[in-house]
C-alpha positions as CSV (number, residue, x, y, z in Angstrom):
1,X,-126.9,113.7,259.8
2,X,-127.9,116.3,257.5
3,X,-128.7,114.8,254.1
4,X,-129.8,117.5,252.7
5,X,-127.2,118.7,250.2
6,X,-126.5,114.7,249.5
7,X,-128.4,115.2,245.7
8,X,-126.0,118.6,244.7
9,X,-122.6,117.6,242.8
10,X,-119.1,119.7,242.4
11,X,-116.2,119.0,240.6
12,X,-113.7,116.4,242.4
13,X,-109.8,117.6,242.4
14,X,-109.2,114.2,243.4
15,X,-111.0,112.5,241.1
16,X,-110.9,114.7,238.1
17,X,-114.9,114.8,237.7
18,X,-118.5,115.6,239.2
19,X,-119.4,113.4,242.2
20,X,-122.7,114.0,244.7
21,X,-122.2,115.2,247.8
22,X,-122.9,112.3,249.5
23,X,-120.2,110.2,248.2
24,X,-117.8,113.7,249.6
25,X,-119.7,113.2,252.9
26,X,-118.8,109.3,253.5
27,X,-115.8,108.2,251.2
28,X,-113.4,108.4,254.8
29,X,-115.3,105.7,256.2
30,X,-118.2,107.3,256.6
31,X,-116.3,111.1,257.0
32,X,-116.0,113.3,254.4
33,X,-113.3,113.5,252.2
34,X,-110.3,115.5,253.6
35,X,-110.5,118.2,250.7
36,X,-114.5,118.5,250.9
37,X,-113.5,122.2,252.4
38,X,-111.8,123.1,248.8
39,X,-114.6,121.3,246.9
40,X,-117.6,122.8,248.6
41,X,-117.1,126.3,250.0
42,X,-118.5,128.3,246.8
43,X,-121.6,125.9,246.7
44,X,-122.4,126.0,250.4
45,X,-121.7,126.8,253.8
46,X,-119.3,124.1,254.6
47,X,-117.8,124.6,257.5
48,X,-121.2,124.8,259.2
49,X,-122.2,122.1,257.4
50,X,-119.0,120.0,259.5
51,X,-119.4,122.1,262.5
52,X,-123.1,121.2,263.0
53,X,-122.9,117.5,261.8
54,X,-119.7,116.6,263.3
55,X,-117.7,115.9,266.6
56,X,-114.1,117.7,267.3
57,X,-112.5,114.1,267.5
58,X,-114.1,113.3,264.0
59,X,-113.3,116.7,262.4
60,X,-109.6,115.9,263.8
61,X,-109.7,112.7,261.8
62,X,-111.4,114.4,259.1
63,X,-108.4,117.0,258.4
64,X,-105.8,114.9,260.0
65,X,-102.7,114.7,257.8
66,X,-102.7,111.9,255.2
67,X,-100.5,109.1,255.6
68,X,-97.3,107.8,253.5
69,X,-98.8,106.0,250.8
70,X,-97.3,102.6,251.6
71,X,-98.5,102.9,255.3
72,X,-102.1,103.3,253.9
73,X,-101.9,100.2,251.1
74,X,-100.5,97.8,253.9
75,X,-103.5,99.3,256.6
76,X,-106.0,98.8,253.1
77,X,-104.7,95.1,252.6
78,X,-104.8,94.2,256.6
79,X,-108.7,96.1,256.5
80,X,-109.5,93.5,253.7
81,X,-107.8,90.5,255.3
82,X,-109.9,91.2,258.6
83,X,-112.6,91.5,256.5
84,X,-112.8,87.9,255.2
């Protein structure tokens, strides 16, 4: 994995501030952030950076659709259940 860029920071749409790259480049468990194409293309070459550091099946679940918002709180509580 290229960690070069990890240091830089850009404004967050999701967020509503500055975060580092790398927290864009793992927040997905450990893929980037669906949006990290809107956040980064005026700073860097980001779809090389995905195309060179990433698979087809992870850039699939990278962009994939978001799910309903209840579907992902009830799949977040089961993660954390499994978890303990």
């Amino acid at each position: 994995m290229n960690e070069s860029h990890d240091a830089n920071t850009s404004y967050c749409r999701m967020l509503g501030h500055h975060v580092p790259f790398k927290y864009c480049r793992t927040v997905n468990d450990s893929l980037p952030c669906r949006k990290i194409k809107d956040c980064w293309f005026e700073r860097m070459d980001i779809e090389h950076f995905i195309g060179e550091n990433y698979t087809d099946d992870e850039t699939g679940r990278i962009f994939a659709a978001p799910s309903q918002k209840i579907t992902a709180l009830i799949d977040l509580i089961n993660k954390v259940k499994n978890n303990t």
